[in-house]
VEXZA-328449 format. One line per 2 residues: number of its first residue (from 1); for each residue y, z, x of N, C-alpha, C. Coordinates in pm, 1 decimal, always signed. Atoms other than C-alpha are relative to their C-alpha. Layout:
% residues N
NUM) Y Z X Y Z X Y Z X  ... $
***
This chain:
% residues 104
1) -55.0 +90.6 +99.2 -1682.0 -2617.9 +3786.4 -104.0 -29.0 -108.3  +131.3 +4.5 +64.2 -2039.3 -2696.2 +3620.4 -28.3 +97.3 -55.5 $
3) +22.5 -111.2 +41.9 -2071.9 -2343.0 +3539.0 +69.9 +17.8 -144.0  -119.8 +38.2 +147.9 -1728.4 -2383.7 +3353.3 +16.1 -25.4 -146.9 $
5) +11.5 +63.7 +115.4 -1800.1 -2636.8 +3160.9 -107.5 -18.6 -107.7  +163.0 -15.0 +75.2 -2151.7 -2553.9 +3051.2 +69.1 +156.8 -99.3 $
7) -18.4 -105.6 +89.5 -1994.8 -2217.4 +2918.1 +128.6 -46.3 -145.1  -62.8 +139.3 +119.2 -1743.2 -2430.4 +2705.8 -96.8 -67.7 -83.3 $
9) +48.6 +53.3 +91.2 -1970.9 -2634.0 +2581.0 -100.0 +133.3 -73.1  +91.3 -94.8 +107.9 -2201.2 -2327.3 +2430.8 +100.6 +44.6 -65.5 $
11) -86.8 -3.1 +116.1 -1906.5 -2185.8 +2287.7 +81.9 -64.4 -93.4  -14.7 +88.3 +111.6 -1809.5 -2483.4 +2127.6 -121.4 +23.7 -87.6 $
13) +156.6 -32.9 +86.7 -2173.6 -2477.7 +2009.5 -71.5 +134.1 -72.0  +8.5 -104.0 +86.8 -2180.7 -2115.1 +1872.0 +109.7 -0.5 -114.6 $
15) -72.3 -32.2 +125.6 -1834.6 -2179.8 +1675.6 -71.6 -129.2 -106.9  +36.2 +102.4 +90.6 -1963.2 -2517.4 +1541.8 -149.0 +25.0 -63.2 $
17) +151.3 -12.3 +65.5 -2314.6 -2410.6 +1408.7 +27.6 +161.4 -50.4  -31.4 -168.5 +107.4 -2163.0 -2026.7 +1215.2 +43.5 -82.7 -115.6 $
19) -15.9 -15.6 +92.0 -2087.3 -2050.3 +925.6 +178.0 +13.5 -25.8  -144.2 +57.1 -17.1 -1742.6 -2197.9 +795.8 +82.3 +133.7 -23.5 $
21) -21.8 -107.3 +46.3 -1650.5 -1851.8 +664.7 +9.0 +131.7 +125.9  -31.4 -85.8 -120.0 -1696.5 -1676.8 +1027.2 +57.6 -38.8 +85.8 $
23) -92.5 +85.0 -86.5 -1561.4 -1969.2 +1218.2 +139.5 +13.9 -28.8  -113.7 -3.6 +61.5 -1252.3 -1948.3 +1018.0 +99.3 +50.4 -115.2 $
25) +30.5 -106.9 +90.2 -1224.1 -1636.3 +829.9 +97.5 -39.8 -64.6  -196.6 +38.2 +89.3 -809.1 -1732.8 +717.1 -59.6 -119.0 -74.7 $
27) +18.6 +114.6 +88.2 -978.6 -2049.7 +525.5 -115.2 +64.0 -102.9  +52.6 -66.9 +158.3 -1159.6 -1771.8 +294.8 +55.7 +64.6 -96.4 $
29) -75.6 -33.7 +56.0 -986.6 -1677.5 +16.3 -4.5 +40.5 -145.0  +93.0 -107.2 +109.8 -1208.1 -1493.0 -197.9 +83.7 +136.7 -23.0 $
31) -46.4 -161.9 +71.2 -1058.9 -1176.3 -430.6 -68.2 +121.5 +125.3  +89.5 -146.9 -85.8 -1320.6 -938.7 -196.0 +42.2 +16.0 +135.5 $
33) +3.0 -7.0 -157.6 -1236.7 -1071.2 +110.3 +166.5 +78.6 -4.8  -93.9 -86.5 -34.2 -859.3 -978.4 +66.2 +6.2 +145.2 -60.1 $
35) -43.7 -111.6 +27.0 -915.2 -655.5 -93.8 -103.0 +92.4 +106.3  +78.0 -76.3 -152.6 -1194.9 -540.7 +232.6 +56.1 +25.4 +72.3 $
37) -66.3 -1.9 -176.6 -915.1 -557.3 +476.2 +39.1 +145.7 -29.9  -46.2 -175.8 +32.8 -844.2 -147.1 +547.6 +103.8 -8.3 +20.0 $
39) -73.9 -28.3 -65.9 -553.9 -27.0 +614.2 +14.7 +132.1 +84.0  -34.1 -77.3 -18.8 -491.3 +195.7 +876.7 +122.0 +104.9 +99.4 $
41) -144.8 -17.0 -22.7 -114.6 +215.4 +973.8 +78.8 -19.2 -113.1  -107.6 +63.3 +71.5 +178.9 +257.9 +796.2 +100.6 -50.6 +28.8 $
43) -100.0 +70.8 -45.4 +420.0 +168.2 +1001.6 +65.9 -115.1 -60.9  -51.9 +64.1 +90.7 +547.0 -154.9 +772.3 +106.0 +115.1 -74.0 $
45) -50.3 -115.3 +155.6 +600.8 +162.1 +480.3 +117.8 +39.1 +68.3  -62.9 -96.6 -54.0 +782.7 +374.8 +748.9 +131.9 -122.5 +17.5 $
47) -130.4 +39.7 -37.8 +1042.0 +97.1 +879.0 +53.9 -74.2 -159.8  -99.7 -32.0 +28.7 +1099.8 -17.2 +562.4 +54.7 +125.6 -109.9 $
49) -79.8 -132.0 +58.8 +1203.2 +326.2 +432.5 +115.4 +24.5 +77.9  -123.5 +17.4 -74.3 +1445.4 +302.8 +720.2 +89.6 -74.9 -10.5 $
51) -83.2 +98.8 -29.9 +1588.3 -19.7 +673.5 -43.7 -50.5 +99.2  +40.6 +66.6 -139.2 +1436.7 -146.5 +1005.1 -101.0 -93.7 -28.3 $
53) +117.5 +167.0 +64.6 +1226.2 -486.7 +1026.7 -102.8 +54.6 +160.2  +92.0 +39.0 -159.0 +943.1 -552.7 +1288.2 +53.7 -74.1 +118.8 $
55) -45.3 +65.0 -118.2 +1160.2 -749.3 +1506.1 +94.9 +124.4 +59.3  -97.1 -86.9 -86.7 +1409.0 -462.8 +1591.2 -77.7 +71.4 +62.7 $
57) +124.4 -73.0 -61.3 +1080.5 -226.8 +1661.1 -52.8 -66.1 +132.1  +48.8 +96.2 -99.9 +946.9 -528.4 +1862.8 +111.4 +12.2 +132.5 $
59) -93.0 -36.3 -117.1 +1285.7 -510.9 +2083.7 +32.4 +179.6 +20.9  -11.5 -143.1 -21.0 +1302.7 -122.6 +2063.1 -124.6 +4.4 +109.5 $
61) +129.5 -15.2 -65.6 +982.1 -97.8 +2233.0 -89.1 -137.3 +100.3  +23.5 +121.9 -73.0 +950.4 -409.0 +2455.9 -117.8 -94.2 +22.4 $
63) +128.2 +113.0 +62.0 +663.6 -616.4 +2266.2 +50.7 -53.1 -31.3  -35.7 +129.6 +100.3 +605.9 -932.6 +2139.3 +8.6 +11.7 -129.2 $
65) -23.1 +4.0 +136.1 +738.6 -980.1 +1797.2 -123.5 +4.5 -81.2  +126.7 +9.7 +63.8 +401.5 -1102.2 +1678.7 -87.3 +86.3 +2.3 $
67) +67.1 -127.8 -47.8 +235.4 -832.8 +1850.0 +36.3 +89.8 -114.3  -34.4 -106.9 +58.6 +413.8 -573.5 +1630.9 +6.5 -2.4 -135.5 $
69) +38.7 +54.4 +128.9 +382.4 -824.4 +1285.0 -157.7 +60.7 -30.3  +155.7 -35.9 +46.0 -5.1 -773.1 +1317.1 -0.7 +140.4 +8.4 $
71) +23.2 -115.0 -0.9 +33.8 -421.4 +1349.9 +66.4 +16.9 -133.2  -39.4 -53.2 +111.5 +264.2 -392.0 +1062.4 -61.5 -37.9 -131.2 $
73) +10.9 -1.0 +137.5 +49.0 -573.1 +827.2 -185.8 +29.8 +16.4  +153.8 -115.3 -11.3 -311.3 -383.1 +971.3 -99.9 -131.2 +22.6 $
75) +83.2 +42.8 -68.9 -425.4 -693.4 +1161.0 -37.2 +4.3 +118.3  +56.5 -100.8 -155.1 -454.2 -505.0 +1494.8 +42.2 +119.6 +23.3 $
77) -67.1 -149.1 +4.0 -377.3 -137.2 +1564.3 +38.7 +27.0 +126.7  -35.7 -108.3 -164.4 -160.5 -12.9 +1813.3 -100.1 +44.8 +124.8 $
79) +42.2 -91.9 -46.7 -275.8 +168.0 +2119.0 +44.1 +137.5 -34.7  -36.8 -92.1 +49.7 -252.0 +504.8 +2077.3 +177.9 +70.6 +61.0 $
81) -135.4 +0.0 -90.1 +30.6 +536.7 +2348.8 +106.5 -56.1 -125.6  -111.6 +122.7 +43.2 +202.5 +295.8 +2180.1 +120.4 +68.8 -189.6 $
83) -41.1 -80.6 +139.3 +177.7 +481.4 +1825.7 +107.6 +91.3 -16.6  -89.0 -100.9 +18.2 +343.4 +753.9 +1961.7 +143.8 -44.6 +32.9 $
85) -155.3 +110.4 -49.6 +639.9 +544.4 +2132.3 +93.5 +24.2 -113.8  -77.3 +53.8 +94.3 +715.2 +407.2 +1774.1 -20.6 +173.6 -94.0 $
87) -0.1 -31.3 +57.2 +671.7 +729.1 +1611.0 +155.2 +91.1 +65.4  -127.5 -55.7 -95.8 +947.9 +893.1 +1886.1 +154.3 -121.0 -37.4 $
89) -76.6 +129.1 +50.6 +1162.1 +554.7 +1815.3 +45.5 +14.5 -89.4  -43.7 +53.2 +157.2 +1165.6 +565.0 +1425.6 +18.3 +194.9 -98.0 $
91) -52.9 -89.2 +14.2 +1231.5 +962.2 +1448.0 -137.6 +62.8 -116.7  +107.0 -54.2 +98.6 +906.5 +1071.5 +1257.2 -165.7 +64.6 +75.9 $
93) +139.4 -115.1 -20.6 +558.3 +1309.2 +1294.3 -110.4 -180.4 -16.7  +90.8 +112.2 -9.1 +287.5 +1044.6 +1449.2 -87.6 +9.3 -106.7 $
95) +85.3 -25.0 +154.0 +92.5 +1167.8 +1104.3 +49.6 -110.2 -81.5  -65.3 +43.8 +84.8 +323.2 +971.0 +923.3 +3.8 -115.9 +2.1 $
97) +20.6 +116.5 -69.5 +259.9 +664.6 +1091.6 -199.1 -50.1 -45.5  +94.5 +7.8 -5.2 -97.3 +689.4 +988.9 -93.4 -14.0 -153.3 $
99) +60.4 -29.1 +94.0 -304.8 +655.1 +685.0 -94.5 +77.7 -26.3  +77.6 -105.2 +33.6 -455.5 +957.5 +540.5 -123.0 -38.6 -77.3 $
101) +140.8 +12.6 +94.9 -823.5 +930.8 +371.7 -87.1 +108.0 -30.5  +32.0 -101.2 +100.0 -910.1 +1131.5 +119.9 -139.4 +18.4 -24.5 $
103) +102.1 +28.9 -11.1 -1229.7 +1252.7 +163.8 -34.5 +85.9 -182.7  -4.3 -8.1 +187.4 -1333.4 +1252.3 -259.7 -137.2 +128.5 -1.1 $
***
């Protein structure tokens, strides 16, 4: 129990002594910061070129809704399993599902 609560209190004490900007990255809202985020799914593009939303995907494939929001807007990426699921699902080449980078 002591163990517990000693590891609690340091991680209170590492978020409260960072920096307000790492503690709570969504309360930065700097031009740089939203144009750093990568993308590297398209999935969003692909369903809607279908007509399909993230919630029908979410019940096609038996995830949480939210689960399948952060994937569609490239704040967590699939497993790779998973990629292929929705690429079998939404009738398309797992390529297509993916963002290409152009090496210049």
């Amino acid at each position: 129990m002591f163990v517990r609560k000693t590891k609690l209190y340091f991680h209170f004490l590492k978020l409260f002594f960072q920096p307000i900007h790492l503690a709570y990255p969504y309360l930065h809202h700097g031009q740089q910061h939203v144009n750093m985020k990568k993308k590297y799914n398209r999935i969003k593009a692909v369903l809607v070129e279908q007509d399909k939303t993230s919630l029908w995907l979410a019940e096609q494939i038996g995830r949480d809704r939210s689960t399948v929001s952060r994937w569609c807007t490239n704040d967590m990426q699939p497993p790779l399993e998973v990629l292929y699921q929705i690429a079998d699902i939404l009738g398309v080449d797992v390529c297509k599902l993916l963002v290409r980078e152009e090496k210049g």
